[in-house]
NUTOR-77375 format. One record per residue: x, y, z of N, C-alpha, C in turn. Coordinates in steps of 0.001 Angstrom, whole numbers, plus 500000, padded with zeros to 6 digits. Example, Ala and Ser with C-alpha at 12.3 -4.5 7.8 and 13.67 -1.06 7.14 Angstrom:
2
513190494310507800512300495500507800513200496700507800/512850497750507080513670498940507140512900500030507870/
This chain:
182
096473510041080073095961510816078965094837511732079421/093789511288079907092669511930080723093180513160081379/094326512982082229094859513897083168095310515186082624/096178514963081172096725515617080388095554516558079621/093988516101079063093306516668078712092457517753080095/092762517122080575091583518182081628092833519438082262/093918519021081934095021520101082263094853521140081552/095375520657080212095200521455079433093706522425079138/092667521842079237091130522420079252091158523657080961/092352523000081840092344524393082815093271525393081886/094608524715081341095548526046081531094273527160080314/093148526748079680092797527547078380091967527849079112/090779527703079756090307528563080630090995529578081332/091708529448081922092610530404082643093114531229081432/093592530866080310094277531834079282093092533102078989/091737532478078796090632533106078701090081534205079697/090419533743080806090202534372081758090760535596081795/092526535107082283093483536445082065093260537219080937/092789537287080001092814537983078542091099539130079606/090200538296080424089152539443080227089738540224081095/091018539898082081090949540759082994091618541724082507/092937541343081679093967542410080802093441543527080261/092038543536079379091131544312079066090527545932080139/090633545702080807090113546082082176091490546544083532/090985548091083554091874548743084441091573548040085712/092769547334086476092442546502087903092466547439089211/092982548901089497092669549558090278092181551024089660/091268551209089914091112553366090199091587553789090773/092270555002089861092946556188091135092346556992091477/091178557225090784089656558514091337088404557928090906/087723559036091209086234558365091230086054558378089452/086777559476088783086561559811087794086594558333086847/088229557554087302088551556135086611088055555422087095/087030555139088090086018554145088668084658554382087412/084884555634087414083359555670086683083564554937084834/085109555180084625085614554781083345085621553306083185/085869552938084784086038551428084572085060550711084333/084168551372085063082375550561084939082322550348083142/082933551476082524082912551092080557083455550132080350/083061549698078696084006548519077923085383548658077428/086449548195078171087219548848077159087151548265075725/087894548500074998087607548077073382089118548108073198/090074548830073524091462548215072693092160549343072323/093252549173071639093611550380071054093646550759069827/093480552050069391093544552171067787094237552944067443/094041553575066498094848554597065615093517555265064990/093565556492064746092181557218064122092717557456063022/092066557100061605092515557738060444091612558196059617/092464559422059092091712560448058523091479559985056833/090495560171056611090187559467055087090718560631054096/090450561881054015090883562833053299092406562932053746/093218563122054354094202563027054658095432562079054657/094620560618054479095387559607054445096751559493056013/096359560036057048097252559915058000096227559819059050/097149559606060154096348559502061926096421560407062777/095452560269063335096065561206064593097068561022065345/097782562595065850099115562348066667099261563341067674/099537563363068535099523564199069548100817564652069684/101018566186069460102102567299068540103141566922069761/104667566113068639105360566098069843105922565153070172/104555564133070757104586563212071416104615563915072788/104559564782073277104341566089074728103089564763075641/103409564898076651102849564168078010102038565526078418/102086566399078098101457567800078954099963568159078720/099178568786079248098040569345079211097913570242078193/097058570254077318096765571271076230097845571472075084/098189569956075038099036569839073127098058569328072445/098146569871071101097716569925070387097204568654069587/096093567918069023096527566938068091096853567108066785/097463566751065816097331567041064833097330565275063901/097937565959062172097541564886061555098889564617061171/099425563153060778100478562656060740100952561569060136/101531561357059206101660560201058456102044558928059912/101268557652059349101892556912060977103229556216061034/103982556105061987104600555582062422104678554680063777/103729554316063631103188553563064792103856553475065931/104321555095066421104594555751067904102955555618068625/103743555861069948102753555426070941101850556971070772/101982557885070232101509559419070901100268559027069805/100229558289068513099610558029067383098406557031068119/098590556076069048097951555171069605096568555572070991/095721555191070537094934555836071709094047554369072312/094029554278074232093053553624074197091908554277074634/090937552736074019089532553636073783088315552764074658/087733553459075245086293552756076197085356553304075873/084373552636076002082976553015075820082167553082077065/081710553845077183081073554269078577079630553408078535/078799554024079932077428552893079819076064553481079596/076725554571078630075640555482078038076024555897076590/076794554707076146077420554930074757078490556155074151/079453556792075204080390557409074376081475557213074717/082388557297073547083881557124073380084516557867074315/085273557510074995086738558317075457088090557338074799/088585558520074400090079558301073701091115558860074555/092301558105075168093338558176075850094377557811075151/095199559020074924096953558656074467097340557864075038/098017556663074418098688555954075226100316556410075729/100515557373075180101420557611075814101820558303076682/100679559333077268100297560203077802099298560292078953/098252559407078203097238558678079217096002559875079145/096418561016078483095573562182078429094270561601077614/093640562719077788092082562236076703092159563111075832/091702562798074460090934563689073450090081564689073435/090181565743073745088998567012073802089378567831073279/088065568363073314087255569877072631087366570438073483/088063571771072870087921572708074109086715573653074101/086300573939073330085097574492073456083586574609072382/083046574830071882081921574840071025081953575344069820/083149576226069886083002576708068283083264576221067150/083061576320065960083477575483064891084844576137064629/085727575004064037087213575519063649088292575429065040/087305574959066368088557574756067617089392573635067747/090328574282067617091648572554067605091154572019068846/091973570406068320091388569204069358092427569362070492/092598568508071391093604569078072222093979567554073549/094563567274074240094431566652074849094710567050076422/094048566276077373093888566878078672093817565524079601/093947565885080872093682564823082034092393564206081808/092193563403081947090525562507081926090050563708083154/088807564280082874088071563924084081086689564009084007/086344563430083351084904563078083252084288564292081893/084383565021082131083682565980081331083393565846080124/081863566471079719081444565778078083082281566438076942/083060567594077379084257567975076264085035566566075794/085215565696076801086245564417076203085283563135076102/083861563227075609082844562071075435082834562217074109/082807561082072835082623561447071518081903559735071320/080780560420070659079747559637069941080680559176068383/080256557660068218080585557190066978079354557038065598/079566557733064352077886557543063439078797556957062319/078246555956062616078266555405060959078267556028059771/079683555988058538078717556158057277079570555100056696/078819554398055568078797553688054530080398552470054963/079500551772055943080979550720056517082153550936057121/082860551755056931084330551507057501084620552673058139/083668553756057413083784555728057894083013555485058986/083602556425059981082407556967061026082861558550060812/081624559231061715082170560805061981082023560834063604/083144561666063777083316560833065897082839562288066057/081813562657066966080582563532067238081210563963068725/081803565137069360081681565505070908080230565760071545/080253565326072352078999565507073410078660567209073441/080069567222074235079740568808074188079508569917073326/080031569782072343080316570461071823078852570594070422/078657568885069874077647568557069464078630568616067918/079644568744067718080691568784066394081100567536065896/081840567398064969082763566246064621084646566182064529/084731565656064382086066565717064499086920566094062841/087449566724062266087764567120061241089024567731061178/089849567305059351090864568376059416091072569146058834/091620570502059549091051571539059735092077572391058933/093371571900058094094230572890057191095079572397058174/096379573880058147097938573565058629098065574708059353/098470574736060775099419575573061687100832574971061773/101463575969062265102575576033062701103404574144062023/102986574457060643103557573586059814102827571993059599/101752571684060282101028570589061146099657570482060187/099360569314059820097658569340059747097218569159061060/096200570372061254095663570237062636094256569198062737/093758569013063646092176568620063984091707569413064909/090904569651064252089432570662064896088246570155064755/087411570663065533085852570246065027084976571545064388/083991570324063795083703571450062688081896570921062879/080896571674062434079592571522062129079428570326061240/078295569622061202078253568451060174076995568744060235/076448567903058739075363567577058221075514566397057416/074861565806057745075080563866056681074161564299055474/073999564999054985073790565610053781074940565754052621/075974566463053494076733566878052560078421565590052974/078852565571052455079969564339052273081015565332052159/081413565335053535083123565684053565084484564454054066/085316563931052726086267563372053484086777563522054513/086763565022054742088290565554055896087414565001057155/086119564735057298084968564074058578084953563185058637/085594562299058074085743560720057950086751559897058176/086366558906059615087358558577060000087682556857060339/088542555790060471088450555143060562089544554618061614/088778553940062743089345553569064051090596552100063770/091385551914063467092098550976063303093041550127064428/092347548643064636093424548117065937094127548079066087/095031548091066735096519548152066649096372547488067859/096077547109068758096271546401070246094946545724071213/
């Protein structure tokens, strides 16, 4: 009986174990994913848009550099799924999982669609998380200093763009909620 308990007390340690390592990319392919790895990962989610009632989706489902994200009722496709780390200076990077691309801004202006691209470090694909009122955040680019928002309809699509904020004024379409999925 003894034998049987201390077995079992290894195989659950070990279950514990494997679960921190699963969490955690086991090789880098650049310095860029060394520097990612040093972050937490956190899991995967789905971003949803509170005014919109849908998630983000990356137009397509496209593996390529510079598609578009837009907004999308879910179907819990992988292009909808992003994983997400936290770096060791507190900001988000979001990676398609199906794609492996990151979430960015392409540039500073207000009204620029979101877009997705190769990781490589740059604060275009770093996004700060702010609280509002429990379950909302507004996801903030580094670079850019924007939020993430949606932004109307192209080429048939609710797009995401970032837009100026002020926690003054209360816009749904800025409000977003990270949901686990993995």
């Amino acid at each position: 009986m003894r034998a049987i308990i201390i077995t079992l007390l290894c195989i659950a340690v070990l279950a514990v174990k494997k679960e921190e390592f699963l969490d955690k990319p086991i090789l880098a392919e650049t310095d860029v994913e060394a520097d990612l790895a040093q972050g937490t990962y956190q899991g995967v989610y789905m971003l949803y848009n509170r005014q919109k009632a849908s998630v983000i989706d990356i137009l397509g489902a496209k593996k390529d550099n510079n598609i578009e994200a837009i907004l999308y009722r879910s179907h819990g496709g992988n292009s909808q799924k992003f994983h997400v780390w936290k770096n060791n200076k507190g900001y988000y990077i979001f990676k398609a999982v199906h794609s492996g691309k990151a979430v960015s801004s392409i540039d500073k202006k207000d009204g620029s669609k979101i877009k997705q691209y190769a990781y490589d470090g740059n604060d275009s694909q770093l996004w700060k998380l702010e609280s509002y009122k429990g379950m909302w955040v507004f996801i903030k680019n580094k670079k850019s200093g924007k939020v993430l928002d949606y932004g109307g309809y192209t080429s048939g699509y609710p797009q995401v763009i970032q837009k100026s904020h002020e926690k003054k004024y209360v816009y749904y379409s800025q409000h977003w909620a990270l949901i686990k999925v993995g």
